[in-house]
Phi, psi and omega in degrees: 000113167315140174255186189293134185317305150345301193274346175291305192299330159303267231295311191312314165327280202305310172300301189289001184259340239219304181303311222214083138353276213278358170276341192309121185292157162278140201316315192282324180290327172302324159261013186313136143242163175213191196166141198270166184209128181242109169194152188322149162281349157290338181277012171269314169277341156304349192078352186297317181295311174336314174265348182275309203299332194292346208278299190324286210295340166285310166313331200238356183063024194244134150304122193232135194242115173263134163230099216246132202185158177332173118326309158303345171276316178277352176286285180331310146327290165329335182281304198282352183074035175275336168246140146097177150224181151188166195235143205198149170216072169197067181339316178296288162316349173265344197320281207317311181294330166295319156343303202276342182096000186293352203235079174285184163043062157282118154260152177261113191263317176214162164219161169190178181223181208232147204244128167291118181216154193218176179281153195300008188239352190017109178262359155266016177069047149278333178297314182278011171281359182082081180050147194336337175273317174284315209277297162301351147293311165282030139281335181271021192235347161231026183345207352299128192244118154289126191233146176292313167080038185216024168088000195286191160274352174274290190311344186267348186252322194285304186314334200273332168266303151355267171350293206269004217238341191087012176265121186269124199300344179276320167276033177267143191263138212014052164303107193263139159257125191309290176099355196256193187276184111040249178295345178308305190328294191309301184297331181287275189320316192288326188283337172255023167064026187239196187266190190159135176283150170205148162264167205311315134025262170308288205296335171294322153317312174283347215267351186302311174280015199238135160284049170221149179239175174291101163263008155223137177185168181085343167320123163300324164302021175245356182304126160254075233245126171251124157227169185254153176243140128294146179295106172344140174243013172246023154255317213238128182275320171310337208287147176272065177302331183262018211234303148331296196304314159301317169311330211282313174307322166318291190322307189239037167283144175316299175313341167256005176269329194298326196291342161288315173287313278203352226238118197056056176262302201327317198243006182231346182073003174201171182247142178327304185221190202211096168319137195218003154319114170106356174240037169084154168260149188307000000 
């Protein structure tokens, strides 16, 4: 009976580790696991996974390969079974994917919100316009307003206020698209002297190097909710599902939460973000 291709390839692996000794991986590399993560580039340029991932991988020995990118991009991974897990903060934009099932095991992992901010002189009057609405209409009437422009969940929250403010995002005046990340966003804004939507995150990481400040903020329609995902592993068969699995069980383990709520209290005097593990998804 022939056999399956898989197992000639095992037995071939196993003969040639059995000829050649010394080629034999070592026992802790021989169970190594690993695994992709699809996720915003804020929690990555906030430093926050910098802190967390070292602690996962000693507890759990699984190696995590980050790809820190828009929210659209990483749900798109998830489609295609490029990833996972992923970590995401655009609620709307994730609906369709659970719909569909690529995406399972959702947690509400974190919040923090997102600030409209500009140069210290706001030469468009926003800090004095009377709320979040009055403040993007004079922005869109003297810009430069920076958008990230790259599918994220922040350009999906900027578009969604331009929308609610009754403004069309084509007529903001000298609106530019990055197409890049975050922090990237901030500078290019902080270098033309102009506004950008951000979350609270980034910009606090960033701000020893950025001229712009917060002139709105605290507005409710401004809550920015990250949650984690499994890649499905009955669509997409590669995903390291159980590896996922863990991650994602971390994410909303006590021990990362206290380290999430606690995370830029020391060096920002507040914290980046606000544990939300257990409360479900919206």
């Amino acid at each position: 009976m022939a056999l399956p291709a898989r197992s000639i390839a095992a037995r071939a692996v196993a003969l040639l580790l059995a000829l050649c000794p010394g080629t034999a991986p070592s026992s802790a590399r021989a169970q190594a696991r690993d695994m992709i993560l699809a996720t915003t580039t804020s929690t990555h340029d906030s430093g926050l996974l910098d802190s967390l991932l070292p602690v996962f991988r000693a507890s759990s020995g699984i190696e995590m390969k980050v790809i820190a990118v828009g929210s659209g991009a990483a749900l798109a991974m998830a489609r295609t079974g490029d990833a996972d897990a992923v970590l995401v903060h655009a609620p709307e934009a994730e609906r369709p994917y659970v719909e569909s099932a690529d995406l399972v095991e959702g947690v509400r992992v974190m919040h923090n919100d997102f600030l409209l901010v500009g140069p210290g002189e706001d030469p468009a009057g926003a800090r004095a316009a009377g709320g979040l609405a009055a403040a993007l209409r004079k922005v869109a009437a003297l810009g430069p307003f920076i958008s990230r422009g790259d599918g994220s969940g922040t350009e999906r929250k900027e578009l969604q206020l331009w929308k609610a403010a009754g403004i069309d995002p084509l007529r903001v005046a000298r609106r530019e698209e990055t197409g890049q990340g975050m922090g990237a966003t901030l500078l290019v804004a902080s270098e033309r002297r102009g506004y950008t939507l951000t979350d609270r995150g980034t910009y606090l990481a960033l701000r020893p190097r950025l001229d712009l400040v917060p002139l709105v903020e605290g507005d409710p329609t401004l809550l920015n909710v990250y949650h984690a995902y499994v890649v499905n592993p009955a669509k997409h068969a590669k995903v390291n599902a159980a590896e996922a699995r863990a991650f994602v069980a971390f994410l909303a383990s006590e021990r990362a939460q206290v380290m999430i709520g606690s995370f830029g209290t020391s060096r920002f005097g507040q914290p980046l973000f606000f544990p939300d593990a257990g409360k479900g998804l919206p």
